[in-house]
N, C-alpha and C positions, 0 to 999 in steps of 0.2 A: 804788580803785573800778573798778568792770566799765562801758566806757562804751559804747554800740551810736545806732544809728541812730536817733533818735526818730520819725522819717517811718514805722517798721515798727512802729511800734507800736499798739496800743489803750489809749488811756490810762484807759479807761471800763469797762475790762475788768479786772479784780482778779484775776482766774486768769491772765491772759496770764504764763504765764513773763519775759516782759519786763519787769513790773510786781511783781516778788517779785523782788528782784536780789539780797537777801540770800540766797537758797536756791537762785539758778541763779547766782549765781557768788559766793560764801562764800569768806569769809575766815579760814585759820588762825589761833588767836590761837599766840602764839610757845613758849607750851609742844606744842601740837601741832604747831607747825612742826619742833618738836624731836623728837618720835616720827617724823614724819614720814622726817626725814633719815636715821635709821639703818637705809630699807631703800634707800637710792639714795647718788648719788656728788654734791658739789659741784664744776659745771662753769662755765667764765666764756663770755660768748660779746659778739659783737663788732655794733654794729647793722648792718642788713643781714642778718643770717646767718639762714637759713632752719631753723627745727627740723624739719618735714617740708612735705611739700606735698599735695594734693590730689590723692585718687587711689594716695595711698602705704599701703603695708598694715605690719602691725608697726609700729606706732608706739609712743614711749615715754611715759612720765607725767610733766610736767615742775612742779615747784612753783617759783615766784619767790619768793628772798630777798630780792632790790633787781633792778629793771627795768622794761621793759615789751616787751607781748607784742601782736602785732596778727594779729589773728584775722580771716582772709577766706575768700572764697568761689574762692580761685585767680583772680580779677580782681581789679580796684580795690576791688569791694564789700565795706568792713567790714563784719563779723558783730559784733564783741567788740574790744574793749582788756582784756586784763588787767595786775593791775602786782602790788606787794609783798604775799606773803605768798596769792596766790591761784593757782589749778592749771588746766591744761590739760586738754583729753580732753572725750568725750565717749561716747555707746554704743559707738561703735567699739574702744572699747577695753575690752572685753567678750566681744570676739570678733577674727576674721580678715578682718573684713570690710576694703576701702577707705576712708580717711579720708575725709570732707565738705570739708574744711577745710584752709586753709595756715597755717600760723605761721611769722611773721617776728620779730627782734629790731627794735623800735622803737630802743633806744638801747640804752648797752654794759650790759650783763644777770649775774647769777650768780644759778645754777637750781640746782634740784637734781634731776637726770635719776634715773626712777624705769624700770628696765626690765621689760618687759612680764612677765617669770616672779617679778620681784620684786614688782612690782604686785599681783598674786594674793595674795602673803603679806601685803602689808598688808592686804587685804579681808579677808584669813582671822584676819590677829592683831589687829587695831584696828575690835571694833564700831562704834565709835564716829563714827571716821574711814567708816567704807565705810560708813556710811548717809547720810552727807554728801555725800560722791563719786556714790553712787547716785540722789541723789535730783537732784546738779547734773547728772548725763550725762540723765537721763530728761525733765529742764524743759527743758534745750538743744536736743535732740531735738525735742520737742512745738516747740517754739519757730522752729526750721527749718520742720520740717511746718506750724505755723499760721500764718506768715510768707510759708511757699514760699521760704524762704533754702539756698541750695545746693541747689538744685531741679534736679533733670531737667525737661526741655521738651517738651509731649508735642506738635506741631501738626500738628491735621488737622479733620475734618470731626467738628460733634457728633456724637452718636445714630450713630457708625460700631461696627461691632462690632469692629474691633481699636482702636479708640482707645479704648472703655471696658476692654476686656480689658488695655491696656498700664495705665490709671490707676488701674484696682484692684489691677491685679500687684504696679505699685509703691507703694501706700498701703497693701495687708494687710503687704509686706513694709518697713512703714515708713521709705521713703524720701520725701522732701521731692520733690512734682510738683507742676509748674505747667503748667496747660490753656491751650492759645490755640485759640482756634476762627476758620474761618475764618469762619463765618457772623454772629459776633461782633465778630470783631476782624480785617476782612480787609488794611487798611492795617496792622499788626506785622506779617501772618502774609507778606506781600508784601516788607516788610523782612528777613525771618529767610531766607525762601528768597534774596534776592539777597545774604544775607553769607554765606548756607553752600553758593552757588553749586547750588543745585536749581530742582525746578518744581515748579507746582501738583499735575502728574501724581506726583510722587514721592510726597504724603504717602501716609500720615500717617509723620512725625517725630519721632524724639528728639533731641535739641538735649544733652549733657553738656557740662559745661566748655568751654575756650578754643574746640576744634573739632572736637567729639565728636560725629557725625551719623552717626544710625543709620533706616536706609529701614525701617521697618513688621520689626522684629525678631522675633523669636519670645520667648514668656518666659524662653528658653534662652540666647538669646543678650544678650537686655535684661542678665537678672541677670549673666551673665560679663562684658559691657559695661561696666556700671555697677561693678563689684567687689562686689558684697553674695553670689554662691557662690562660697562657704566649699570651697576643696579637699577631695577625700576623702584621707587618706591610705591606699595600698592596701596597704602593707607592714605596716602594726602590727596589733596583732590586738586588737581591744577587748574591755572587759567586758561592756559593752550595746550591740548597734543600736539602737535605736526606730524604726520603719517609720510613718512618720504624727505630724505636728504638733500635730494638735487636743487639744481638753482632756484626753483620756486618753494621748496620747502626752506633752505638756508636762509633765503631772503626774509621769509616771514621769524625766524627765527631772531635774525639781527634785530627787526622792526619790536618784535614784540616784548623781546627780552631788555632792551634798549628801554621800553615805555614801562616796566616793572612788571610786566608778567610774568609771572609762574609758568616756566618754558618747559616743557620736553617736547624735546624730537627722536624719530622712531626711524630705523631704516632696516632694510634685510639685507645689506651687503657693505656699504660704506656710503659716507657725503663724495655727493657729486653728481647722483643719478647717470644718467646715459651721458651726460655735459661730461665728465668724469673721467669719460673713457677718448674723449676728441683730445688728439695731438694738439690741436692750435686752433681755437676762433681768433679769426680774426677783425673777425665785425661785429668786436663789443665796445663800447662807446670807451675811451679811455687809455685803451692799450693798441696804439696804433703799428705796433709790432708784433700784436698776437700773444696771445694769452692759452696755455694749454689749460683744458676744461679741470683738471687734477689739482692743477697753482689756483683759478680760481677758487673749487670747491674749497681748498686748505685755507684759502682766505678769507675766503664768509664761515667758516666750520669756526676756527682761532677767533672771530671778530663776534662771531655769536656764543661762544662759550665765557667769552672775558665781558660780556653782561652779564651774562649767569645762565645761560638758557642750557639744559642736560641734551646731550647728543647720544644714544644709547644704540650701539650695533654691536652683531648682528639680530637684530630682532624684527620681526614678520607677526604684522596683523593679520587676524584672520578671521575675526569676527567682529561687527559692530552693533551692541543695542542701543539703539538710537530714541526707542521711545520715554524714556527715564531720565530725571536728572539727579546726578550729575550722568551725561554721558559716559556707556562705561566700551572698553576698550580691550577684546580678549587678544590676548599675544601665541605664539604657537606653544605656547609652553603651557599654557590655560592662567596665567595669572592675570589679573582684571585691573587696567587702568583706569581710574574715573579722571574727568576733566569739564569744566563748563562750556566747555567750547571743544571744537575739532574743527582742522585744518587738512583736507585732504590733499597730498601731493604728492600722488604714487608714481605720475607718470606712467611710461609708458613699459613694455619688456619688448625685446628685439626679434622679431618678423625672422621668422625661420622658411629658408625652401621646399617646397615638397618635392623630395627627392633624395631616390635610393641611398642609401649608407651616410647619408648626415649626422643623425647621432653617433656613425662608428668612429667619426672624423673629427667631430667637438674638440677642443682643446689640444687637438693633436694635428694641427692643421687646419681647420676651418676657425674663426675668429670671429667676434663679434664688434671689436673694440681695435684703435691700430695706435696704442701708444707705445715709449719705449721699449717696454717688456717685448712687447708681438713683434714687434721692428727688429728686433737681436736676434730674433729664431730666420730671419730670411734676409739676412746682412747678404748680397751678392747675388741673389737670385731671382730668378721672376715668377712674379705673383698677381693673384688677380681679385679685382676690388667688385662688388656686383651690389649695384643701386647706380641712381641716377639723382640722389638729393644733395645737399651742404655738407651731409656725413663723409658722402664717401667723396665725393670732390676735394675734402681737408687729407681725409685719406690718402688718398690718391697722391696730393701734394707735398705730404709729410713722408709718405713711405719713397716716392720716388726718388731722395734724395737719399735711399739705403739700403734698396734694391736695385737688381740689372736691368729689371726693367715690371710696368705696372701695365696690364692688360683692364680695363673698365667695360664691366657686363653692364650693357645697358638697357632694357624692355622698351625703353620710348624711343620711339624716332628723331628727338633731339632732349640734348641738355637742359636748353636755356628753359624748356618748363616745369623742370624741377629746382635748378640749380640756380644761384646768385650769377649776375655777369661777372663780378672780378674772377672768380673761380673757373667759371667758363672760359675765360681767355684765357686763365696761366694753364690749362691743361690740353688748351688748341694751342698753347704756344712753345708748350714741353716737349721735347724729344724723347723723355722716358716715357710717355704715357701714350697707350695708343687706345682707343676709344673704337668701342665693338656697339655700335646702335641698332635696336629690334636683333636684341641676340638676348639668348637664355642659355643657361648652363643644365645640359641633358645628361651629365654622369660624371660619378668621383670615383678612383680603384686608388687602392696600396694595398700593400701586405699590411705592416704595423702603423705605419702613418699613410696620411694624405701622399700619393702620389703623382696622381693626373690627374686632369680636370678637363673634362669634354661641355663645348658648347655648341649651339647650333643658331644658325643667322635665319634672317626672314628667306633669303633663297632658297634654304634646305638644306647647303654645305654644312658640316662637321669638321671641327679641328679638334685635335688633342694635344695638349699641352704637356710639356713634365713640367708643373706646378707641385708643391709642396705646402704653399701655405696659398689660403683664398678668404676671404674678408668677405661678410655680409652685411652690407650697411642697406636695410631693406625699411627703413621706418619700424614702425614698434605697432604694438595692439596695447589699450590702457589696462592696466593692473585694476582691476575693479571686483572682482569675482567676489573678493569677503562683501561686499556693499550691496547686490544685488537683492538680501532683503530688506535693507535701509531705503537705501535712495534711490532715487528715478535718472534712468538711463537713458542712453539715445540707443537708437537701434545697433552701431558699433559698439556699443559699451561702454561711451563715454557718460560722464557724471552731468547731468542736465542740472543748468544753472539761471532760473528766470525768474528770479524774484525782484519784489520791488525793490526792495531793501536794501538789496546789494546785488551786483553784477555777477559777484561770486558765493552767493549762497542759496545751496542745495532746496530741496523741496522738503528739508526737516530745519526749522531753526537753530542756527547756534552750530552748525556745521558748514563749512565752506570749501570749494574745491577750484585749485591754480593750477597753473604750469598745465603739461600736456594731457593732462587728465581730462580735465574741464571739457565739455563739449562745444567747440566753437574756437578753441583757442589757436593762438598764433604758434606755431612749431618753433619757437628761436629761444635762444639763452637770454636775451636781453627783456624778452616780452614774460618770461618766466618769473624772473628778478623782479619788474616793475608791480607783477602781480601779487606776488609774494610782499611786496611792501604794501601797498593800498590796501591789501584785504584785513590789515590791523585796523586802518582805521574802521572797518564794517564788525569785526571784532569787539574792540573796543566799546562800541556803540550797542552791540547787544549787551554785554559781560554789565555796563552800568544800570543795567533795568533786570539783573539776576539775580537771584540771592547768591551771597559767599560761600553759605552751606561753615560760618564761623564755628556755628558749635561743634561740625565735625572734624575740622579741619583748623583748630587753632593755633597748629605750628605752624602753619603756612598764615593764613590772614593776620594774625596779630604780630608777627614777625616781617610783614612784605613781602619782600624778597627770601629767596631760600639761603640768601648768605645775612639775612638781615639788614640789609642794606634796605633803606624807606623805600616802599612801594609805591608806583606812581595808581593811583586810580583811574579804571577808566573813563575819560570821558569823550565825548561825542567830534568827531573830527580833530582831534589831538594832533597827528601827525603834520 
């Protein structure tokens, strides 16, 4: 049995991955321990002996035939005991990412060490097994995250605008954070600065492992810090880029990596896009309870990586030569991706007001996004949501249920021609939401933070509010600007898509553009998704009439897949 900390738990919580131990840490029974061994080697090892440690990348998939395994956080902190006939790993072994985690040999041990290319094959050849493995790395994960076990430390001041920007960076990109505020907690945060030898003036801080202290990082450097980006390799030459995370990049991701391509995916912030940041869709075909756009993105992210497809953030395109093959692919960094194909799906960046002191207010009050994180800074207060689309209606509905009360800035004279009807009725039928229509917001004042918020109605009247937090769910403008010397635009800036060929490709062959990018496209999560599936098979269909570019590239082509796993070729309607 899997033994852990009982102090970390909820016992009163029946989700908590802590409290299901049959499915976050499962037990082979001995004929699948038997499938199991023939894709790894029987190794003995000696107690003491470290299988890797924290912070270590490549790690291998270890099952126990007779032992025990003690599972920490790189200090004393137990996470896990495992012992006979149960396995190692976690998401990390899914990817290139950093391990969370050390394993030790508690006493003298024989494993059976599974290596990371063979690993792949068991996922690929034992349904059975890989839904078991998948379902333990995904509860262990959750389980870190709801714990804050192997947590990065984030300490500084609330309501700062890089302390929220470091806690959402690493929560979209599903890392285990833990918050210490000083305003909260000023005795720990007075302990941390004298063990990592800093000062008040340094924060705000990240705290990693033994004596990992990082001064106010940028996303750039946070994610290289922490080990979660994923190298690009610039030598091989891929089947697919995907330029964008969100639902219609993720989607193409599953599809493509699923059919044996040579996948990377590219984002500048994390998977999820703008979907990412919505508390709850509810009107995605399947999840008749609603689904937060952050649980979907983790599940097409997790679903597309356990094909093989590389997920690499934070990274930002910024240039495309489109006239040469292989397509090549400049990052901010100047290193050049080539690929036979590209997949545009930048979507869109979020529609800002024109009006006085909004940058002074960014992150420190004004919001673009209203998931848990934004929701904790205005627990009991009233705040004000400004759009009139799906976004801020989800908004509206989520936050109402965590604030005193939700004020909705609205420029149209009615709802219902932005907004879905179900949405429309539960917020005509709410008590917390009150609905300001043909009104714009004409001035924001605080001293250090957002403090009021002035808006004005079609009559002419003016109210002032004490607001402190205000949410702009305003639509988006398309991320297009590196493409402008590639591809042909519409006059918005969307990516113009009118070829015979395919519905979704550009006016350059072998490049295709989904989701909110595309010109003409449907604005929803589900129309992104479908899009992002289909356009492999237009993929597909070009990539079989292209050369491989073998001579350059023969650890990719003669190998298949990147984990070696047999390459599907493409062919023509596949899907």
């Amino acid at each position: 049995m899997a033994n852990f900390n009982l102090d970390e738990i909820s016992l009163l919580n029946p989700a908590d991955p802590y409290n299901r131990e049959r499915e976050t840490f499962p037990t082979f029974t001995n004929e699948q321990l038997k499938r199991v061994s023939a894709y790894g080697t029987l190794e003995n090892f000696k107690v003491g002996d470290i299988l890797y440690t924290r912070g270590q990348r490549d790690i291998d998939f270890f099952v126990i035939v007779k032992g025990v395994i003690e599972v920490t956080d790189g200090t004393e902190h137990r996470l896990a005991t495992l012992t006979t006939n149960q396995f190692t790993g976690e998401l990390t072994l899914f990817n290139d990412r950093t391990s969370l985690a050390t394993l030790r040999i508690c006493e003298d041990s024989q494993l059976i060490r599974i290596q990371r290319k063979k690993f792949r094959r068991l996922l690929t050849g034992e349904s059975e097994l890989a839904e078991m493995i998948t379902r333990a790395f995904i509860l262990r994960r959750t389980a870190f995250i709801n714990h804050d076990l192997a947590a990065a430390m984030v300490v500084g001041h609330s309501k700062t605008s890089d302390v929220l920007r470091m806690q959402q960076f690493l929560r979209r990109n599903g890392i285990p954070v833990k918050m210490v505020y000083v305003e909260s907690d000023q005795k720990k945060v007075i302990e941390l600065l004298d063990k990592c030898s800093q000062r008040l003036s340094d924060l705000p801080l990240v705290i990693y492992g033994h004596d990992q202290v990082l001064k106010n990082p940028s996303n750039s450097e946070l994610g290289c810090a922490l080990g979660f980006t994923e190298d690009v390799d610039c030598e091989k030459i891929y089947d697919v880029v995907i330029v964008g995370a969100g639902p219609a990049g993720l989607s193409s991701a599953v599809y493509a990596a699923s059919e044996g391509l040579h996948t990377l995916v590219i984002d500048s912030f994390a998977p999820g896009g703008q979907a990412g940041s919505s508390s709850k869709i509810e009107n995605y075909m399947g999840f008749p309870a609603g689904i937060s756009g952050q649980a979907l993105a983790a599940r097409a992210q997790i679903q597309s990586q356990k094909f093989g497809a590389r997920i690499s953030v934070p990274r930002s395109a910024v240039k495309l030569d489109c006239d040469s093959l292989p397509i090549k692919l400049v990052l901010e960094n100047q290193s050049v991706v080539k690929s036979r194909s590209l997949i545009v799906a930048t979507g869109a960046r979020y529609r800002k007001l024109a009006i006085e002191n909004l940058e002074k207010f960014e992150g420190i009050g004004i919001h673009y996004a209203a998931t848990a994180t934004e929701a904790a800074l205005c627990t009991n207060e009233d705040i004000a949501i400004v759009g009139g689309g799906n976004s801020a209606g989800q908004a509206a509905m989520y936050l109402s249920q965590r604030t005193s009360h939700v004020h909705l800035i609205v420029r149209s004279s009615s709802l219902r021609k932005t907004m879905s009807e179900y949405l429309v009725r539960r917020i005509e039928s709410s008590t917390q939401i009150t609905v300001h229509l043909q009104t714009e917001i004409t001035g924001l004042s605080g001293d250090r933070y957002l403090e009021f918020v002035r808006w004005k109605s079609k009559d002419g009247s003016e109210e002032t509010h004490a607001i402190s937090n205000m949410f702009l769910m305003l639509g988006a403008v398309p991320n297009t600007e590196w493409l402008k010397e590639c591809l042909a635009l519409d006059e918005k800036g969307f990516v113009v898509c009118d070829q015979p060929q395919s519905l979704f490709e550009t006016s350059k062959r072998g490049i295709y553009a989904i989701g909110d990018v595309r010109s003409g496209s449907i604005k929803r999560v589900a129309s992104a998704v479908g899009e992002g599936s289909v356009v492999i098979s237009a993929v597909q269909s070009y990539l079989s009439h292209q050369p491989t570019f073998a001579e350059k590239n023969s650890s990719v082509r003669t190998s298949g897949h990147p984990d070696n796993i047999p390459s599907i070729r493409p062919t023509k309607n596949s899907i």
